[in-house]
C-alpha positions as CSV (number, residue, x, y, z in Angstrom):
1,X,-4.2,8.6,22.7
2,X,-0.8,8.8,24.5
3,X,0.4,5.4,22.3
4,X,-0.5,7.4,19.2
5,X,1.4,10.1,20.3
6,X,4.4,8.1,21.0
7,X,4.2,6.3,17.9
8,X,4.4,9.4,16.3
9,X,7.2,10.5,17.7
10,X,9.2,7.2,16.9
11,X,8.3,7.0,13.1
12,X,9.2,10.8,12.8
13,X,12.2,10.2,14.8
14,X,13.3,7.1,12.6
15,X,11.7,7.9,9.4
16,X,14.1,11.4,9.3
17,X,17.4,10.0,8.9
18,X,16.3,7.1,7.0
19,X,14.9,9.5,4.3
20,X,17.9,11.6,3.6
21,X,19.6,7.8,3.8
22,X,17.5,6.6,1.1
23,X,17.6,9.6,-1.0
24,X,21.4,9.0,-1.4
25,X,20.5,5.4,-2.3
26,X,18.9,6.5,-4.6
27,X,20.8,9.4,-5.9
28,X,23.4,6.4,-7.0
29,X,26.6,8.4,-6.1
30,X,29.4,7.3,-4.2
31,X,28.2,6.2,-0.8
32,X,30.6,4.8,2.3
33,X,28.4,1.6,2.0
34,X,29.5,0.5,-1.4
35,X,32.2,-1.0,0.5
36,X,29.5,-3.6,1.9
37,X,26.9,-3.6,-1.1
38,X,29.2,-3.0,-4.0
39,X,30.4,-6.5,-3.8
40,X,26.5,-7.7,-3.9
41,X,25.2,-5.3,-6.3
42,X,28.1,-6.2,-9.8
43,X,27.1,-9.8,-10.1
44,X,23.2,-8.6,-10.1
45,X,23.9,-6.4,-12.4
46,X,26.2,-8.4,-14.8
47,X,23.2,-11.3,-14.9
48,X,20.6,-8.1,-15.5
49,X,22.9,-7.2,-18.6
50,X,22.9,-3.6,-16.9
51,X,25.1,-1.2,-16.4
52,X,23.8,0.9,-13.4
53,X,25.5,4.2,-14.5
54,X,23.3,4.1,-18.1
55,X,20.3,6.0,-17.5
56,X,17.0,5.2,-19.7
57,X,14.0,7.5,-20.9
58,X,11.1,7.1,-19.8
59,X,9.0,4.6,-21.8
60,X,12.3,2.4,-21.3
61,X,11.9,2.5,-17.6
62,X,8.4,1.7,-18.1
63,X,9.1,-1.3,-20.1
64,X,11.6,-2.7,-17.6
65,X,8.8,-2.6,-15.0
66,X,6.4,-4.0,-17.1
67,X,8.5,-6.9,-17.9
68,X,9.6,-7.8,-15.1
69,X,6.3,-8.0,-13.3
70,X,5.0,-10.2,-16.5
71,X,8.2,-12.6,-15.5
72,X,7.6,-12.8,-12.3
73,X,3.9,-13.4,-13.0
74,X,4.3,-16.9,-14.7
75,X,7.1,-18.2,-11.9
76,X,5.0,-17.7,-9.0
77,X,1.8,-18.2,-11.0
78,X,3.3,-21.2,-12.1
79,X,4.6,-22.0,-8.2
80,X,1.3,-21.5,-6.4
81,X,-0.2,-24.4,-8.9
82,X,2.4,-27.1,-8.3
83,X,3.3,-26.3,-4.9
84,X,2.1,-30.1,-3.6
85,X,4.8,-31.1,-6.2
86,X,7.2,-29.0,-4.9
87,X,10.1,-29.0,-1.9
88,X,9.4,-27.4,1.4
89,X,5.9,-29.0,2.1
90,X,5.9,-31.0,5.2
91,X,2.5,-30.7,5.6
92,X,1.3,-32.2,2.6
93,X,-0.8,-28.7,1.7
94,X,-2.3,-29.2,-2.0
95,X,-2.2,-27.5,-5.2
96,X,-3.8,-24.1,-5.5
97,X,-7.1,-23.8,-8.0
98,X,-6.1,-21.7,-11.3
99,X,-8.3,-19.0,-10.4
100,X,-7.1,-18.8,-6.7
101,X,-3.7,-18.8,-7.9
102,X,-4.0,-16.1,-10.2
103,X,-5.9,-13.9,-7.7
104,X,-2.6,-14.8,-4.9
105,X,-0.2,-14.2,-7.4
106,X,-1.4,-10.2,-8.4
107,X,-2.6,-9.6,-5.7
108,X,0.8,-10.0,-4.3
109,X,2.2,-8.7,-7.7
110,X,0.5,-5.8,-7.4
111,X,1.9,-4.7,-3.4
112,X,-2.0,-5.8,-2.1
113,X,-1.6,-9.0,-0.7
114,X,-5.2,-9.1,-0.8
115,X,-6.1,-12.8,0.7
116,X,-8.7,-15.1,-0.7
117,X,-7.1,-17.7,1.0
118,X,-5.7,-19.3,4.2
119,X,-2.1,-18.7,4.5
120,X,-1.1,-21.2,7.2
121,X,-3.3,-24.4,5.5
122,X,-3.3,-23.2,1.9
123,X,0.4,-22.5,0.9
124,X,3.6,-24.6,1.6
125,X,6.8,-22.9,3.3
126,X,8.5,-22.7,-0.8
127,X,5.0,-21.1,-1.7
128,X,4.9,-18.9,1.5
129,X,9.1,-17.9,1.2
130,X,10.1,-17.6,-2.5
131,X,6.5,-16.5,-4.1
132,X,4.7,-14.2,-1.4
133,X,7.5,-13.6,0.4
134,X,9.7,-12.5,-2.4
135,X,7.1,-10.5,-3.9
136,X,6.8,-9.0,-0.6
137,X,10.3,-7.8,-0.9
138,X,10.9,-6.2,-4.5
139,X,7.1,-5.1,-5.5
140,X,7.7,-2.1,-3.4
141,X,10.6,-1.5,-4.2
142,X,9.3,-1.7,-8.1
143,X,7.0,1.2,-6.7
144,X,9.9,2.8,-5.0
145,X,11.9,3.2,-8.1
146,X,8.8,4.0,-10.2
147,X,8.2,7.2,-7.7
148,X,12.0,8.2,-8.3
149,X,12.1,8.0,-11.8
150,X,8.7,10.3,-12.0
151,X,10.6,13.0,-9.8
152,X,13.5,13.1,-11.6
153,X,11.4,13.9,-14.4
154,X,9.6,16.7,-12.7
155,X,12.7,18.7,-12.2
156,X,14.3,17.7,-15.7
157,X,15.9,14.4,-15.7
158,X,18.9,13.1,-14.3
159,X,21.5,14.8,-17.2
160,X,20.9,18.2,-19.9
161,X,22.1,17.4,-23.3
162,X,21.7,21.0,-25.0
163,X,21.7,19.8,-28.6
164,X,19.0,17.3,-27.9
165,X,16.2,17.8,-25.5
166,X,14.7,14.7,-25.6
167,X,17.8,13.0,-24.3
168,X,17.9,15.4,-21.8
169,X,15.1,12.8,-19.9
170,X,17.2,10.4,-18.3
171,X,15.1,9.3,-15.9
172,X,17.3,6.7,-14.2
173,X,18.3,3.2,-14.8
174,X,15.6,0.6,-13.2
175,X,17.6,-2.4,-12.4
176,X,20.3,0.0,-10.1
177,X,17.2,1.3,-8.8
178,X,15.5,-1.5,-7.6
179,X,18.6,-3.3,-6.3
180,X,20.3,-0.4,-4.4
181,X,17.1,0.2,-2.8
182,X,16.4,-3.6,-1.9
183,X,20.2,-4.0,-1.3
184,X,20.9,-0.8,1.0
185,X,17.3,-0.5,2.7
186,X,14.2,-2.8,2.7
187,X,16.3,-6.1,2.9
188,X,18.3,-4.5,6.3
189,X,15.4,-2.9,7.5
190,X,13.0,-6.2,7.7
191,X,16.7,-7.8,9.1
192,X,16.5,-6.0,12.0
193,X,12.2,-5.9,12.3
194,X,12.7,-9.4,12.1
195,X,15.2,-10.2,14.5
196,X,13.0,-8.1,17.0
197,X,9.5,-9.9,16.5
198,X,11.9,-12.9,16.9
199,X,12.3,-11.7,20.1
200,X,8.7,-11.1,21.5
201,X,8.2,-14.7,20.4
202,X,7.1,-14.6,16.6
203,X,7.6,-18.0,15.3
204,X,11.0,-18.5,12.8
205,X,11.6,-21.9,12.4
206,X,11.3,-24.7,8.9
207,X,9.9,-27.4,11.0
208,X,6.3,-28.9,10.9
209,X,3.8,-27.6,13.5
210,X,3.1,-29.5,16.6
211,X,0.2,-31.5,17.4
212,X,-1.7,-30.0,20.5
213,X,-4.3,-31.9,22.7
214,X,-7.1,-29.0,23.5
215,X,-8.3,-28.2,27.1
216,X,-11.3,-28.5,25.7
217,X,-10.9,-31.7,23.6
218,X,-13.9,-33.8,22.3
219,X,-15.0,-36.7,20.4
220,X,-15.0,-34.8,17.5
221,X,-11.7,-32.8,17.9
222,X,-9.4,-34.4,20.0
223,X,-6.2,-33.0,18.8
224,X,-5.2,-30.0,16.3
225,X,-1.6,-29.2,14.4
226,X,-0.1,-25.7,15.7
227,X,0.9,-23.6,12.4
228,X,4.5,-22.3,12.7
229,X,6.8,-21.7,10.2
230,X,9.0,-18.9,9.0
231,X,6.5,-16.1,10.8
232,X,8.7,-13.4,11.7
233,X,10.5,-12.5,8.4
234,X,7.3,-12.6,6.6
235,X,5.5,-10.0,9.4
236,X,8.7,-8.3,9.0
237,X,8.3,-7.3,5.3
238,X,4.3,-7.5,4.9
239,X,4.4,-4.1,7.6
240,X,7.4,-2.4,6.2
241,X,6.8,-2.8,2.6
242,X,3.3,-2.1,2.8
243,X,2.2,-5.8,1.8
244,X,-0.1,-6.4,4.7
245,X,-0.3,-10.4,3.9
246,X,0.3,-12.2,6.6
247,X,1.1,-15.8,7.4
248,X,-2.0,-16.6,8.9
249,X,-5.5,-15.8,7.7
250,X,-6.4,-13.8,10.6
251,X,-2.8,-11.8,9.9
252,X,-2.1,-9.7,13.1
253,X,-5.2,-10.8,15.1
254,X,-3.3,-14.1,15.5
255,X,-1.0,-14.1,18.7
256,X,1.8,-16.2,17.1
257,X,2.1,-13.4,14.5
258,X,1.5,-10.5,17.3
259,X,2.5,-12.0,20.8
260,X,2.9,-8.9,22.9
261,X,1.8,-5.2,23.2
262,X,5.7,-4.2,22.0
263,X,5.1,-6.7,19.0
264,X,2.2,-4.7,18.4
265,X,3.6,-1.5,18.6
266,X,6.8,-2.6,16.3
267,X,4.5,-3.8,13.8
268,X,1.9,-0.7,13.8
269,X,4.8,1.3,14.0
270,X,6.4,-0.2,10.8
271,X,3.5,0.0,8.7
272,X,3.9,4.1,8.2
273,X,7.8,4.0,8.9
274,X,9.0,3.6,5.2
275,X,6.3,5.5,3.5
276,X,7.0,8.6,5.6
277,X,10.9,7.9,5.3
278,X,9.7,8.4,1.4
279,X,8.4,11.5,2.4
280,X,11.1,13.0,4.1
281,X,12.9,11.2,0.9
282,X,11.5,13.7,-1.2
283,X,13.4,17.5,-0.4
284,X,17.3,16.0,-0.4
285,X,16.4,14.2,-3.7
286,X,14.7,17.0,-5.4
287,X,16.8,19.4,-3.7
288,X,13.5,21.6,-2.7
289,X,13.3,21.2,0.8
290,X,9.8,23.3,1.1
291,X,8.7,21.2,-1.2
292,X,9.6,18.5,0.4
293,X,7.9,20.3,3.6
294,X,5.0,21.0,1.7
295,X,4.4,16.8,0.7
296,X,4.6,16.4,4.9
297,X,2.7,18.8,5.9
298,X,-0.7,17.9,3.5
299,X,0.0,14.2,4.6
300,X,0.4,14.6,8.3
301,X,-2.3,16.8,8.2
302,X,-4.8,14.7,6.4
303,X,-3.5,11.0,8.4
304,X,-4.1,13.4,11.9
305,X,-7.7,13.6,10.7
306,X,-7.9,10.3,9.6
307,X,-6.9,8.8,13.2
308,X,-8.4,11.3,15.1
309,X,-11.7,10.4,13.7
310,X,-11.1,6.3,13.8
311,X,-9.9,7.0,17.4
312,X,-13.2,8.8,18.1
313,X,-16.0,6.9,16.2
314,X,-14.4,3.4,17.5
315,X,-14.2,4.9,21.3
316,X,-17.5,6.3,21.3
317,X,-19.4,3.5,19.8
318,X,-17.3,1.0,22.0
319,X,-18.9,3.1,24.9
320,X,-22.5,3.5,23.5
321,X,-22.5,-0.4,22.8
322,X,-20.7,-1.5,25.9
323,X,-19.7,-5.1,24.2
324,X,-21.6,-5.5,21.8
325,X,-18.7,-4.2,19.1
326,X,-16.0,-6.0,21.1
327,X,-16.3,-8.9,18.6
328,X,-13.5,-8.9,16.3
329,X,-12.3,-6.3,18.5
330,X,-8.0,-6.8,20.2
331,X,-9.2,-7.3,23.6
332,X,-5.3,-8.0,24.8
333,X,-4.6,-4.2,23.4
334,X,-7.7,-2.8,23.7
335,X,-10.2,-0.7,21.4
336,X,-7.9,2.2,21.0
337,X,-5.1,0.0,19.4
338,X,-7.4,-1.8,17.1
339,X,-8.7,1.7,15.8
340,X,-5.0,3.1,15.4
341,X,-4.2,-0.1,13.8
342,X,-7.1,0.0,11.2
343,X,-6.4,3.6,10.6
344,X,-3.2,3.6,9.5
345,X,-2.8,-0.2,7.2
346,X,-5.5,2.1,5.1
347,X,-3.7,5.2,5.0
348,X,-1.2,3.6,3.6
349,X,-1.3,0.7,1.1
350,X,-0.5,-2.1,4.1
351,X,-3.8,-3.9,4.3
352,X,-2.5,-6.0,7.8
353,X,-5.2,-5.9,10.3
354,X,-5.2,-6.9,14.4
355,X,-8.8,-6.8,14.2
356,X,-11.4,-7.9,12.2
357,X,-12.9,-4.9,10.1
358,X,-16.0,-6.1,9.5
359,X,-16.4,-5.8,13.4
360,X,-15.4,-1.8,13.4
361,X,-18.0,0.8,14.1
362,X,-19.8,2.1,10.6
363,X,-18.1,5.4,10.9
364,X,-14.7,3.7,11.5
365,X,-15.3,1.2,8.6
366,X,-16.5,4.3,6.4
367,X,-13.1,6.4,7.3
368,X,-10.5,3.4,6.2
369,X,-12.7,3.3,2.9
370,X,-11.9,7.2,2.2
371,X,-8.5,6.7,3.4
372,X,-8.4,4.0,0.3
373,X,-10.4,6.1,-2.2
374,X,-7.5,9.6,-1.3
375,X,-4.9,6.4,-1.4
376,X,-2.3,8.8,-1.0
377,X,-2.5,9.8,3.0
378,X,0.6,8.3,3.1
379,X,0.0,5.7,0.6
380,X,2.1,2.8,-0.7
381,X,6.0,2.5,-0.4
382,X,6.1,4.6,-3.7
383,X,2.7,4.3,-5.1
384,X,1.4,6.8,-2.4
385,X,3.9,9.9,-3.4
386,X,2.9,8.4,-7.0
387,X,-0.6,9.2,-6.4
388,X,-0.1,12.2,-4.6
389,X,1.4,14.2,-7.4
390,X,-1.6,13.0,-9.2
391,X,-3.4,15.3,-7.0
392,X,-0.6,17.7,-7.2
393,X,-0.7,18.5,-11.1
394,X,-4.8,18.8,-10.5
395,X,-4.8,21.1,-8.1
396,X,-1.8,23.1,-9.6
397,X,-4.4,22.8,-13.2
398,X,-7.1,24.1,-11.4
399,X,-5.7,26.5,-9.6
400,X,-3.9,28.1,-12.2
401,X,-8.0,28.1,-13.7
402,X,-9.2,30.2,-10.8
403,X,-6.3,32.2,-10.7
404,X,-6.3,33.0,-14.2
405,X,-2.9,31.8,-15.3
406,X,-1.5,29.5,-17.2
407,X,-0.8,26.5,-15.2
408,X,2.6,25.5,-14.2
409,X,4.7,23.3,-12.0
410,X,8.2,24.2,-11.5
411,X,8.3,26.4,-14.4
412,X,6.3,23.7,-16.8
413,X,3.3,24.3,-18.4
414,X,0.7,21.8,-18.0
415,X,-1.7,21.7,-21.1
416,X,-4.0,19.9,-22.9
417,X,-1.9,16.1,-23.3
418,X,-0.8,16.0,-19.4
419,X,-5.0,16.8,-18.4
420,X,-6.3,14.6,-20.3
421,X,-3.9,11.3,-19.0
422,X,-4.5,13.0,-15.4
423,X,-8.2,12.7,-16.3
424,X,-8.0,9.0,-17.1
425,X,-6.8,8.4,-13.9
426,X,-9.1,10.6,-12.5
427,X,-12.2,8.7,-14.3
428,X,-10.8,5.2,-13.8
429,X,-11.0,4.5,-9.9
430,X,-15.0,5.0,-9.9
431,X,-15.5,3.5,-13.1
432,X,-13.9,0.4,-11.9
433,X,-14.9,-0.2,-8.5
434,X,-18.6,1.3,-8.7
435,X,-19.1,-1.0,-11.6
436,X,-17.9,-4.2,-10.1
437,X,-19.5,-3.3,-6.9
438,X,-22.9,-2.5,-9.1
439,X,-22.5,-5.9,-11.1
440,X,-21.5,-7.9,-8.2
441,X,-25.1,-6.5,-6.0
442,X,-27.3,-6.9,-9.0
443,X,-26.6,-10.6,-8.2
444,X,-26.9,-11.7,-5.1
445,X,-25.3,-15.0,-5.5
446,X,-21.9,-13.5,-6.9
447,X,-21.3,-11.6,-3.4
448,X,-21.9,-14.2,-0.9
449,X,-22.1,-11.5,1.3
450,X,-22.9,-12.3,5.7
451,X,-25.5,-9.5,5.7
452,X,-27.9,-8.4,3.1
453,X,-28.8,-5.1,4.2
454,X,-26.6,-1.6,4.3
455,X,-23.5,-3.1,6.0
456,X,-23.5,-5.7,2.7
457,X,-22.9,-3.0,0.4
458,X,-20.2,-2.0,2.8
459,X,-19.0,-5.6,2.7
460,X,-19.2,-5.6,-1.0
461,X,-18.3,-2.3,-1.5
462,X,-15.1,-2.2,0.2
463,X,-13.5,-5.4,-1.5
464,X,-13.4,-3.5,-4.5
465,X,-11.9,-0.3,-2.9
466,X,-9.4,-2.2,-1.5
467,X,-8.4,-4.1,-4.4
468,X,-8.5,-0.8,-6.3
469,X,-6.2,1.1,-3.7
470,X,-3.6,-1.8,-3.4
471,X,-4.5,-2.6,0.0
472,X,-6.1,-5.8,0.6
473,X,-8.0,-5.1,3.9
474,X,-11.5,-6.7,3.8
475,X,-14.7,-6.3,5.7
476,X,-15.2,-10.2,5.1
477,X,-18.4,-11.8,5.8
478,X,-17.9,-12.6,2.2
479,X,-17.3,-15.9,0.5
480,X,-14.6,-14.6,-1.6
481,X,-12.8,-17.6,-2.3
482,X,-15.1,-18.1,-5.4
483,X,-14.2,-18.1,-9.5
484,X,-16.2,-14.7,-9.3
485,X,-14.7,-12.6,-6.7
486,X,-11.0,-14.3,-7.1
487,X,-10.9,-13.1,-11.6
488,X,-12.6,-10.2,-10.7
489,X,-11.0,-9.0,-8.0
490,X,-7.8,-9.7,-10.4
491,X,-8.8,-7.4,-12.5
492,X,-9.3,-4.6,-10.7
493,X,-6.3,-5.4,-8.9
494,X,-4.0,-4.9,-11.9
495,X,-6.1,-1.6,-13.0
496,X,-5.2,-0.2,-9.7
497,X,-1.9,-0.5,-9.9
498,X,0.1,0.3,-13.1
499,X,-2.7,3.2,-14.6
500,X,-1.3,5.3,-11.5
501,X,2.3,3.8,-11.8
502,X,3.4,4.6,-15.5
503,X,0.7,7.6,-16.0
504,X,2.5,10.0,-13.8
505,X,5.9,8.5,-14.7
506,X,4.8,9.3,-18.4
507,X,3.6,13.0,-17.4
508,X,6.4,13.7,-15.6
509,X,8.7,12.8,-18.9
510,X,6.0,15.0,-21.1
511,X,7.1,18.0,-18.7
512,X,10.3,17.5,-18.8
513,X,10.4,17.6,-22.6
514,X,9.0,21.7,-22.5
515,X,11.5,24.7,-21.7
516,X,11.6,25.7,-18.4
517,X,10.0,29.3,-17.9
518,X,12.1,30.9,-15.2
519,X,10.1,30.9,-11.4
520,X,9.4,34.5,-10.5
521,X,6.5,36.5,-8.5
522,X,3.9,35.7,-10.9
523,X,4.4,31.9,-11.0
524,X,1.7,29.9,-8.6
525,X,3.7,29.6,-5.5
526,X,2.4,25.5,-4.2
527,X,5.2,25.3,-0.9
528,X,2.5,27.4,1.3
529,X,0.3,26.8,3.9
530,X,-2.7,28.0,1.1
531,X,-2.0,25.5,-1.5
532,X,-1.7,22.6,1.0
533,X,-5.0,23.5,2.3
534,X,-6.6,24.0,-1.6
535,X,-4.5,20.9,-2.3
536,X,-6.3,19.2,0.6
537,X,-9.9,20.3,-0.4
538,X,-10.0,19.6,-3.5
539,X,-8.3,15.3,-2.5
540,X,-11.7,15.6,-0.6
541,X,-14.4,17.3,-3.1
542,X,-13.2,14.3,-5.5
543,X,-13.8,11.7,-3.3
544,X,-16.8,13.5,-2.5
545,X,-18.4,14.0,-5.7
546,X,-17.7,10.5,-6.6
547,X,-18.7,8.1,-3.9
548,X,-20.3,9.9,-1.6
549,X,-24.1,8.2,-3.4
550,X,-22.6,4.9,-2.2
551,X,-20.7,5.8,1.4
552,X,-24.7,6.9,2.3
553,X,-26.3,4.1,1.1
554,X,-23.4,1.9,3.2
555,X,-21.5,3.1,6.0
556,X,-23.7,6.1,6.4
557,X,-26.7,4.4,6.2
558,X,-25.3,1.4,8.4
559,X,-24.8,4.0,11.2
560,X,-27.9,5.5,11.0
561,X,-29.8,1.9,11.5
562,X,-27.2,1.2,14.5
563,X,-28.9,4.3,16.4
564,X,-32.3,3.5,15.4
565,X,-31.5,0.4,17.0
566,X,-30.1,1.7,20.0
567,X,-33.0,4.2,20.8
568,X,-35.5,1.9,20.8
């Protein structure tokens, strides 16, 4: 409990100066650091064919994303496929299967890094440092600029143009976005993470792995090759821009990618550091600091709940079950660290682990899936504020409902058009995973699941979730690495992501386009302590009312048996 507390204290510490940092970054005015940057930034932008001070509407920004995903796609598709072909392979690894490749590639496309395979034997350094890592770096920062351009377009756009409202939406330019924000903050931030892990005695180094002689050698395994590579820059980046893919299959459980307990506090502490820097991001940007108060406060409030619960369920059971839930368990940290750990890589879109989930307590395993399903705790480095104002304009709509007014946000009516997109959204996430969850159970020999009873729902259960949420934690147990799971999983993967990216974006530009209705005593008043608690209720009655049938026939359930068990 008291290394929760002090990691609190750090991120808030940190995360406070490097929000109001990054909303300047964003803001693209003048900034003392153009001196540095500025010089970096022109030729990007002259081989873009952009001019960062040209703003674009919406469904412009929206194509820019789009594109440049689809681009991406087919290099590192194309990569993953040839890699035995390809520089930067001292270790002979071989090519990647089409459908294994194509699962890597959006699931790192998509910010999930989601892994169906083993990092350290199934990708080359190139594969490892141009394709995962560099999608590592700029997909959240695509989310990033995403979440920018949708609050601009909450409060108006960037610039008024009086004879022509729809010009008025200038939501930003994308390219400046992205690169000032990769330029002025990821890229210096996972510098100095980097440099840090270095320290504790995370591998960074091009050269083949040594060969080792066991203590324990036999006839059958009388020597075996040591992974190393470049580890720390990768951990560096999968932590702070919620990627969560690390170099090794076991990601954080592995001591060469988490040597010491400060390695493990630098890396737990990274995973919430940017995405509640975005938070504190949000007042200076908007220029409503209660608002920006308000976004804190539910989020705080709801990842205190989160952890206290994970915290709990993990230490009780730990206690009831003495050691028999130590397997998968941190037993260098302890059970505490491993519960902290699995709490917050699903509160926000990280996905890294230092223990193996599948080894958690059923209440612990059933808490990281609802912190997927809300997906906006903290969330993603810009996909969690994205899908937090998702829950915003509901709970504005159906408060206005019960109050008896027309619903507004910031002096903008939300009607008919906005509702209905909101409701796609809404009806997408259960659609999605329930179905693939319900097609993948009706036969058997799609899941490949460990265990056939409740906690193989869970296993099955929770792929999807995490695919959906952008997370890429797994239970495992599962034989995943199969045609079935690795297209499947693809697709609901890329229906997780950019639904809840361009949606808002595109309500945000619909509100925008309607005259602003002055603020007075009658408007619905959201930066109080009331609507963050009706804003918090109702995050919970949807996830509720959706999946609550299967988190009883899993998790729930799973529990249950576990004290049946234990009475007898």
């Amino acid at each position: 409990m008291a290394e929760s507390l002090v990691l609190l204290v750090v991120v808030l510490a940190l995360a406070w100066p490097l929000g109001h940092y990054l909303a300047a970054v964003l803001r693209g005015g003048p900034m003392r650091s153009d001196i540095l940057f500025g010089w970096l930034e022109r030729p990007i932008y002259a081989l873009l064919g952009t001019r960062p001070q040209v703003g674009m509407r919406w469904r412009g920004y929206a194509l820019a994303f789009l594109s440049s995903n689809l681009v991406l796609a087919i290099v590192v598709w194309a990569i993953f496929m040839t890699q035995a072909w390809l520089p930067l392979n001292p270790d002979g690894v071989p090519n990647m299967s089409w459908d294994l490749a194509l699962h890597t590639m959006v699931s790192f496309l998509t910010n999930t890094n989601q892994q169906h395979y083993a990092g350290q034997a199934q990708l080359s350094y190139l594969s490892q440092m141009t394709g995962i890592v560099g999608l590592q770096v700029v997909t959240p920062v695509m989310g990033l600029a995403i979440v920018a351009a949708t609050l601009r377009g909450l409060f108006g756009g960037r610039q008024a143009a009086p004879s022509d409202p729809q010009a008025a939406i200038d939501v930003g330019n994308y390219w400046a976005d992205v690169v000032r924000a990769s330029l002025r903050f990821v890229l210096p931030l996972c510098l100095v993470l980097s440099a840090l892990l270095t320290w504790q005695g995370v591998p960074a180094t091009l050269a083949a792995g040594p060969v080792a002689t066991p203590v324990a050698a036999s006839s059958d395994f009388t020597q075996q090759k040591i992974p190393l590579g470049p580890v720390a820059p990768m951990v560096a980046i999968k932590q702070l821009g919620s990627n969560g893919g690390g170099w090794y299959g076991p990601n954080s459980a592995v001591t060469l990618e988490n040597p010491t307990p400060l390695s493990n506090f630098l890396e737990t502490a990274a995973i919430v550091l940017i995405p509640v820097s975005i938070v504190f991001m949000v007042g200076p940007f908007t220029g409503r600091r209660r608002f920006g108060a308000m976004v804190f406060a539910t989020m705080l409030t709801m990842s205190v709940a989160s952890a206290g619960l994970s915290l709990w369920s993990e230490g009780h059971s730990a206690t009831a079950l003495d050691a028999a839930l130590m397997e998968g368990k941190e037993v260098r940290l302890g059970v505490d660290a491993s519960a902290l750990w699995a709490s917050l890589t699903t509160q926000v879109n990280n996905g890294s682990v230092n223990t193996m989930l599948d080894s958690t307590a059923p209440l612990t395993g059933m808490v990281s899936m609802v912190n997927m399903l809300i997906n906006a705790i903290w969330g993603g480095v810009g996909c969690g504020l994205q899908q937090f104002i998702v829950y915003l304009l509901l709970a504005v709509f159906l408060a206005g409902l019960m109050t008896g007014r027309t619903p507004e946000l910031f002096g903008r009516k939300i009607e008919g058009p906005e509702v209905r997109l909101l409701a796609v959204l809404v009806l997408l996430q259960p659609v999605v995973i329930l179905g693939f969850t319900a097609l993948t159970l009706a036969w058997p020999g799609l899941a490949g699941n460990s265990n056939p009873g409740f906690h193989g729902i869970s296993q099955v259960f929770y792929e999807y979730v995490s695919a959906f949420a952008n997370n890429g934690t797994g239970f495992e147990g599962l034989g995943d690495a199969t045609p079935w799971w690795n297209v499947s999983c693809a697709i609901v993967l890329a229906l997780g992501r950019y639904p809840a990216l361009v949606v808002p974006l595109a309500i945000a530009a619909m509100l925008a386009a309607k005259r602003r209705a002055p603020e007075g005593s009658g408007s619905l008043q959201i930066e109080t302590p009331t609507f963050v608690l009706t804003l918090i209720g109702i995050v919970i009655i949807l996830t509720l009312l959706q999946f609550m049938p299967v988190l009883v026939l899993g998790p729930v359930a799973d529990h249950l048996s576990l004290n049946a068990l234990l009475a007898r």
